[in-house]
N, C-alpha and C positions, 0 to 999 in steps of 0.2 A: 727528739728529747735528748737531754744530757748521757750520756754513757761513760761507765767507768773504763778506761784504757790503762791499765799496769796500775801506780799509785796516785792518777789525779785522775778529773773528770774531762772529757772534752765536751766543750759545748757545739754546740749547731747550733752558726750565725747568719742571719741574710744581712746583706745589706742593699739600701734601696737609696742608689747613686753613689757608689764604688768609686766612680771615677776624680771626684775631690781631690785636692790637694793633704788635706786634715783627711778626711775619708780612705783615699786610700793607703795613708799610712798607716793607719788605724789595724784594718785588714791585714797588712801581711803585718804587723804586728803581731795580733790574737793569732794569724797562722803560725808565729815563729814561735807562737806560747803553745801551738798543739790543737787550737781553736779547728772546726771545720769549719771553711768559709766557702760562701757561695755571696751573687751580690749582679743586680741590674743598673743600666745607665742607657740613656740616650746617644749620648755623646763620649768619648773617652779621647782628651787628647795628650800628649807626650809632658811628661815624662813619665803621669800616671799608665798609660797605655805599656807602655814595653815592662813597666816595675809589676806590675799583675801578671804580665802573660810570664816575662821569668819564672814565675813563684806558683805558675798554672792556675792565677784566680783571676783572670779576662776573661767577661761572659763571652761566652759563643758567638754570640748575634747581640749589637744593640734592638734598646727598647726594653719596654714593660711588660714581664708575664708573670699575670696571676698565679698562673699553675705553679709557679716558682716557693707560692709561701703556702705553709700547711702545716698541721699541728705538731710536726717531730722539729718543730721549730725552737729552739730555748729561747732565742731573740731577736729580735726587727732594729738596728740601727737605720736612723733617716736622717739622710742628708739634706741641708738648705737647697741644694739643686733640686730636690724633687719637690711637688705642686702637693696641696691638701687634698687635693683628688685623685691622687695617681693611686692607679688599678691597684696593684701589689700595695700599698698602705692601705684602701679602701676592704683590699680579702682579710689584709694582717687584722683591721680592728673587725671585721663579720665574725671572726675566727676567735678573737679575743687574745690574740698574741699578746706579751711582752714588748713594748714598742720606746724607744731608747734614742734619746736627741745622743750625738757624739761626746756632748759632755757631763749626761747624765750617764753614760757609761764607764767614763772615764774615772767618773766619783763611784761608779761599782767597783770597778778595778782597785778603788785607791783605798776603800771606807777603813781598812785595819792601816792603813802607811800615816806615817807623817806628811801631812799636803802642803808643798810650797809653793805658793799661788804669785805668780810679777803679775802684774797687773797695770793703765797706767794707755793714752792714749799714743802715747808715741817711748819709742825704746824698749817694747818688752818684749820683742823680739831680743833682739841685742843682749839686752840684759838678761835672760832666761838660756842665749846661746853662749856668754861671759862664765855664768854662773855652773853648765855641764862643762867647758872647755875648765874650768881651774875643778872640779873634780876629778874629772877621767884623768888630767893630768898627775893626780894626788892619788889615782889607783880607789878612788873611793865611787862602787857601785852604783847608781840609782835607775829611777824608773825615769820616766820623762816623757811628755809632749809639747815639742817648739815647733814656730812657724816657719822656720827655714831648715837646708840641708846644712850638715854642719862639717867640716872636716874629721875624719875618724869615727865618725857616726856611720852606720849604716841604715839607719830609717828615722827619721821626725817622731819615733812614736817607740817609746820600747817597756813594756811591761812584762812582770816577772810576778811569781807569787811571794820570793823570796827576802827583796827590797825592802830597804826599811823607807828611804825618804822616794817620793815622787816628785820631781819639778815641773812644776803645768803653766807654761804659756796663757796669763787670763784676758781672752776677748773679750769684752761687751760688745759685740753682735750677737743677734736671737740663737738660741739653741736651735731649732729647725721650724720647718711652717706650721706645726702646732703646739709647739713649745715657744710664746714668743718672750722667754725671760733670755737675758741677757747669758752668756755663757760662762762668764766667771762670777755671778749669783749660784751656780748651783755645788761650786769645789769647796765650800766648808774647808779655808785654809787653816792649818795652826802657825805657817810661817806666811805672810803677806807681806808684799812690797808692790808701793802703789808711785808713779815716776812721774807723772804728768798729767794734766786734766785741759785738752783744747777740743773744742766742739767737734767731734766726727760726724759722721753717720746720719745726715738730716732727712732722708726719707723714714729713717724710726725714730729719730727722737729729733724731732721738730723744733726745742728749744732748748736753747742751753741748758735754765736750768732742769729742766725734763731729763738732758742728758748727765750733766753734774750728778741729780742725784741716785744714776746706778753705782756710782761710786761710791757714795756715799750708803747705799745697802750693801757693798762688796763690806767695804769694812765694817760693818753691823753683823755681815755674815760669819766673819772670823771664829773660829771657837774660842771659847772663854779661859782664858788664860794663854792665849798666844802671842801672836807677836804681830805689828805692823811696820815696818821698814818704809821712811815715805821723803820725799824731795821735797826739803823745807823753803828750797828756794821759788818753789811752785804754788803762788798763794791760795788756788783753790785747794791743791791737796793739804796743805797748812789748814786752811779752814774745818777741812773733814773731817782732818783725823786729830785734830785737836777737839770738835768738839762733842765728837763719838763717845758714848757712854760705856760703851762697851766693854765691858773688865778683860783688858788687854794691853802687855805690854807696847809704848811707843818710841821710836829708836828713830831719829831725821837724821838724814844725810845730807850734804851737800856739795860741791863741783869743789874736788882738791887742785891745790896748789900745781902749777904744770906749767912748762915753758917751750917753746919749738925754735928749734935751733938748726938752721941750714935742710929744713924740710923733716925734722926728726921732732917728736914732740917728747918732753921729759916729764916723765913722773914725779913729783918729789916724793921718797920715804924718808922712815927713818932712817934709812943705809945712804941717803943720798938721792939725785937725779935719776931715775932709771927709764932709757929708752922702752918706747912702748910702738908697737905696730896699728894702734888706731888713734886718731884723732878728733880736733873738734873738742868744743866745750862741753855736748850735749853727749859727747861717747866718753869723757872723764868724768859727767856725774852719773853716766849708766853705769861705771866701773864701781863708782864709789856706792853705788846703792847695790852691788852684786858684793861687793868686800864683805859688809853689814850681814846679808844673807848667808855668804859663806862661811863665814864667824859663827854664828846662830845654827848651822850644820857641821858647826866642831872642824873646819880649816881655820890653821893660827894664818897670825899676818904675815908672817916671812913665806910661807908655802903660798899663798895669796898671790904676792907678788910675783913671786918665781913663775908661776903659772901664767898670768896674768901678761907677764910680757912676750909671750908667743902667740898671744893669740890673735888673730886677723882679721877675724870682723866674721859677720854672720852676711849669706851669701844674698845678693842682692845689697846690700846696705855698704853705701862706698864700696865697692866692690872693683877693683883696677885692670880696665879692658887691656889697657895700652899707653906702652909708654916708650918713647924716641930721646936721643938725645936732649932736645930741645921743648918737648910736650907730654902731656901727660892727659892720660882720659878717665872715665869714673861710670861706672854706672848706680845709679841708685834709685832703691824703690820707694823713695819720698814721694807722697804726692799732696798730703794734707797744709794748710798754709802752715804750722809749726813747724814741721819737716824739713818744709821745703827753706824754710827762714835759718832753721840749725845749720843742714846739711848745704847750703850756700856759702853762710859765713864759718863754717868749719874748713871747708876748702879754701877759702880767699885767707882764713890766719894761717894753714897751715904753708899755702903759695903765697905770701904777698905779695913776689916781686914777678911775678906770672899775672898775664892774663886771663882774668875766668871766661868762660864762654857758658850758660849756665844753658841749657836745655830744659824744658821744663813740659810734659802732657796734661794737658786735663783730660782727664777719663774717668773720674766717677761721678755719681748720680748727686754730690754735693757740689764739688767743682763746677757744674751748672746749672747750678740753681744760684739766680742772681741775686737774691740777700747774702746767700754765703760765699759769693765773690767776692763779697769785698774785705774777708777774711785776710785774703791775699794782697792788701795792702803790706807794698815794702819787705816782700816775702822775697824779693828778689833783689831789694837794694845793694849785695857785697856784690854781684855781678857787674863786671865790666861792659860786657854785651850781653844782654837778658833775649830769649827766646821763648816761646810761647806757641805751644803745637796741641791743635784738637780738632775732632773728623765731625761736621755739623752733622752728619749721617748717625754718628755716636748719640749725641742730643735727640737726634729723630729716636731711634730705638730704644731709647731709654720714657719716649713720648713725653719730652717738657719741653718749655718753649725754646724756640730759637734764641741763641746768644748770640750778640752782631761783636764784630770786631773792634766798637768803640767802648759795647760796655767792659771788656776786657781790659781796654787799656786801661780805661778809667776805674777799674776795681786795681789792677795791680800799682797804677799811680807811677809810671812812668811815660815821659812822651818819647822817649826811643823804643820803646817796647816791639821787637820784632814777633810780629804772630803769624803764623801759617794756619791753612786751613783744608791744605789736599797733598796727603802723604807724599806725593813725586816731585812734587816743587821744595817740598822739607827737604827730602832727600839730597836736590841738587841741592839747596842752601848749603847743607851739611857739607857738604864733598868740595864745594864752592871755597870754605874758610882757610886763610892762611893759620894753623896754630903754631907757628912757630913760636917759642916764649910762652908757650898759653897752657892752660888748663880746663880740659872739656869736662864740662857736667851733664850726662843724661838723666834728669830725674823722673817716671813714673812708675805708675804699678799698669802701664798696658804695653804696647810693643812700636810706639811710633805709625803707626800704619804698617806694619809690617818692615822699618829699619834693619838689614841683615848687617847686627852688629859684630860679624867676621870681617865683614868688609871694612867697619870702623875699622875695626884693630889693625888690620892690612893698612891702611890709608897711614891709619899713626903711625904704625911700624915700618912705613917708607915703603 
């Protein structure tokens, strides 16, 4: 149970699957707040593994022990990784614990804060890591939970009791295996920015519009007199939040004015062109919908900007392995056909006179399933030489049908279309290419078969 320590309370937390990316930032979070944490997993692999045991909260021994939950319990978070069976959740609810999806905690932590909710199937990464980088630069405090590391940050997850605004990252995936509402239905924003709406996720939301309308309760959820920040250029979110009842302010954004000039992309302001360190049309309407927001949390527009031009992008996302005289490499965690269509043609405007080499994995449970192949029509068209990498053993364990090599081609709708299918033959492809002149694009959210992209870098680096 709770116990009072000097002038706050610490609570006693379990957590059941520590080892998460969201999860175990979460953890040494509430540790850095004074929280005692304990917490099981099966599995813990890097860079969760070494950031627990630092912090001394690495269980002992993987696996599930009951004996671990018990009434001087204050709370149960549970992680997507663990099963609606698993022993330690099965004692927590015999017991009658307190039991907590990671983002109904999160709105524990938040209920007295102002909650600025990005939301938005693609960019809200980016745009939730734009939005902390032009504060911290401005000296201006907050709370926060984003899906990537961020420069000058030291955890994905930082709560205080102090804080007035929290920035939360809003997923629609399930809150955990018995919570199956969508993750940013439960953050009650007062500030919401909502950036794009393309099908994700089709093992939960089987159809578009099934999937369309969590969006559409995100913005229902708002609290009543707040605000919705939304990408007018994006017709389903135009549709939403236009025709939302919901007594709340609505403020659309759209891709500002910008030019690239000899590899440099310029911003226009009022002061003029102003170099900026990311590109892409899709990372200048991310900027323009994070402006809006940071306005709305009291940064004017000169302090915007100023900040705004230093910033490098959120890791994974255009992320720059390697670069040579003559070539340049990229990695990115695009995998969705939007993504992958942005972060394509944002490389080819920002290189034209370069050859793209586009790299591409299928690795999630959408990518194959063959209605939503053909998503990926023309998702590759600004590539010069288009590549295509997926492990049929990936398809087995995911248990859906086999994908043959031709339905591929013919969902992406190119007849050059190079696809691999057994990580060591990718490999030599890779190592195989002249890039001289060129421009390599890794895009997935998995690891190539195992790719040691050191060795990339080396390769490029001559």
């Amino acid at each position: 149970m709770a116990i009072f320590e000097g002038n706050f309370i610490i609570m006693n937390v379990h957590f059941i699957a520590i080892g998460g990316s969201a999860m175990h930032n979460l953890a040494l979070a509430l540790a850095h707040k004074g929280y005692k944490i304990t917490g099981s997993d099966d599995v813990i692999f890097e860079p969760s593994k070494g950031r627990l045991q630092a912090k001394g909260l690495l269980p002992l021994e993987f696996g599930w022990f009951p004996e671990k939950i018990h009434e001087g319990l204050d709370a149960i978070i549970l992680g997507m990784h663990a099963k609606s069976d698993n022993p330690e959740l099965v004692k927590a609810q015999e017991l009658g614990l307190r039991i907590y999806s990671y983002p109904e905690f999160l709105y524990e932590q938040s209920k007295n804060k102002t909650r600025v909710v990005i939301g938005g199937s693609h960019g809200k990464t980016t745009i939730t890591s734009m939005i902390l980088h032009v504060l911290n630069y401005n000296g201006i405090e907050v709370d926060y939970m984003v899906g990537a590391q961020l420069d000058g940050f030291d955890r994905m997850v930082h709560l205080t009791e102090g804080n007035d605004f929290i920035v939360l990252e809003g997923d629609e995936y399930l809150s955990s295996p018995i919570d199956r509402r969508p993750k940013f239905h439960l953050y009650q924003p007062n500030i919401a920015l909502l950036s794009g709406i393309a099908w994700d996720h089709i093992n939960v939301f089987p159809t578009f519009e099934n999937y369309v309308e969590q969006f559409q309760i995100f913005v229902d959820s708002i609290v009543k007199g707040g605000s919705i920040t939304y990408n007018e250029e994006d017709d389903e979110v135009r549709r939403i939040v236009e025709k939302s009842e919901n007594s709340i302010r609505k403020f659309p954004y759209r891709t500002p004015e910008y030019s690239v000039e000899e590899g440099v992309t310029l911003l226009e302001t009022p002061e003029g062109p102003m170099p900026i360190e990311v590109f892409g049309k899709h990372n200048l309407n991310n900027l323009a919908g994070a402006k809006w927001v940071c306005q709305n949390m009291g940064v004017d527009q000169d302090d915007f900007y100023e900040a705004i031009a230093t910033f490098k992008g959120a890791s994974k996302r255009l992320e720059k392995i390697a670069e040579s005289e003559t070539s340049i490499a990229f990695k990115d965690f695009a995998h969705s056909p939007s993504k992958v269509r942005a972060t394509t043609a944002a490389v080819k405007e920002q290189y034209p006179d370069k050859k793209l080499v586009a790299f591409l994995e299928l690795h999630t449970y959408s990518s194959f399933n063959p209605g939503f192949l053909q998503e990926y029509k023309g998702a590759l068209a600004a590539a010069d030489l288009a590549v295509v990498f997926y492990l049929p053993e990936s398809v087995a364990i995911k248990k859906l049908e086999p994908v043959s090599t031709e339905q591929i081609s013919l969902a992406f709708q190119r007849n050059d279309l190079e696809i691999h299918t057994n990580a060591k033959t990718f490999e030599d492809f890779v190592f195989a290419q002249n890039f001289d002149d060129s421009v390599a694009l890794f895009m997935s959210s998995g690891n190539y078969g195992g790719l040691d992209f050191n060795e990339v870098s080396t390769f490029f680096n001559g």
